[in-house]
N, C-alpha and C positions, 0 to 999 in steps of 0.2 A: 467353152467358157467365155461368155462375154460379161456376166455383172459379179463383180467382188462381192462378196458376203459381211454383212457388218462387223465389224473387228475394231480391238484394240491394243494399243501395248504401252507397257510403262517405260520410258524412257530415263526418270531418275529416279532413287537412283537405280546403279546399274547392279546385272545380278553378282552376285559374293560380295558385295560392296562392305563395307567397315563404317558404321556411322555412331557420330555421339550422341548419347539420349538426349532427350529435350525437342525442341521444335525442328520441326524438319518439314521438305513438301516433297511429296509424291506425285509426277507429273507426266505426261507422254501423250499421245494422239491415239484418232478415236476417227473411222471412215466406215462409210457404205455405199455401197452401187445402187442399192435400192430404196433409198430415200436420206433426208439429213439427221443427224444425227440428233436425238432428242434429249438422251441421259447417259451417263458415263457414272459409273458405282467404280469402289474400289473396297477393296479387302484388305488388311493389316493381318488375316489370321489365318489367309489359307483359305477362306471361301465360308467361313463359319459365321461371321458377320459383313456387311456391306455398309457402305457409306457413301451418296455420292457426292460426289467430286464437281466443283463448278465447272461450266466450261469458261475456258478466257480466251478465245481466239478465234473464229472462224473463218475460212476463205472459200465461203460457201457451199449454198443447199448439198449437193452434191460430192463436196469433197472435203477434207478434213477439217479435224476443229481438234483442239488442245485442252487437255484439264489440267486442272493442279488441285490438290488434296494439301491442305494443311494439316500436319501430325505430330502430335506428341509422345514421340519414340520412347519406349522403355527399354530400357536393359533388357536384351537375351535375342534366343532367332525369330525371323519375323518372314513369312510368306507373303509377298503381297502380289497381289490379282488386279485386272481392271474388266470389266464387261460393257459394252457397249451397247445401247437401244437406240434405234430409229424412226421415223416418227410412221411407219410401216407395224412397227411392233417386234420389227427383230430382233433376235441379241445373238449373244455369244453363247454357244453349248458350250458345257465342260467335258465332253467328248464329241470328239466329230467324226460321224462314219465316215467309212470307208472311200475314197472318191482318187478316180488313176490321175497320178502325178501329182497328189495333193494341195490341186490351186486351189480348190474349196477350205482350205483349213484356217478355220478361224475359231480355232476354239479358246479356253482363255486360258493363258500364258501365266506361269509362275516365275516370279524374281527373289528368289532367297537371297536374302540379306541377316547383318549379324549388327545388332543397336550394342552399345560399350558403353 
């Protein structure tokens, strides 16, 4: 294992979180060992639609960079996903084979949340 696989994860919020409808931002970081990172999508529904998400940070080619998603949360439960692309062309499988001691696992991460 020497090059990280492109990944991402949402950082806010966090998962089971409790949030009031109306504007909210969905935010977390976004890396690849094999080139910089190009586009960061995210999902409100579980992977059924995508949006992406700006980048607002970076501290270079090489190493991470930060999105944030603006959202207008509705009442009820809410999946949200993030998937990461490189300027390589990589991204995030929604499953990842099989690979020993799973440092290759970059698959994309679900954060269930409950909007009130």
């Amino acid at each position: 294992m020497t090059t990280m696989p492109v990944k991402s994860v949402i950082t806010t919020p966090l998962p089971e979180a409790s949030l009031a409808a109306g504007a909210q931002t969905i935010a977390g970081f976004a890396w690849s060992g094999h080139g910089g990172i190009t586009r960061v999508e995210v999902s409100t529904d579980g992977g059924v639609t995508w949006n992406e998400a700006p980048i607002v940070l970076e501290a270079g080619r090489l190493s991470w960079v930060r999105f944030e998603l603006p959202w207008q949360a509705s009442p009820g439960e809410a999946r949200l996903r993030s998937r990461a692309y490189d300027e390589r062309g990589l991204t995030q499988p929604d499953i990842v084979p099989w690979n020993a001691k799973g440092y290759l696992m970059n698959g994309v991460y679900e954060v269930p949340i409950t909007v009130s």
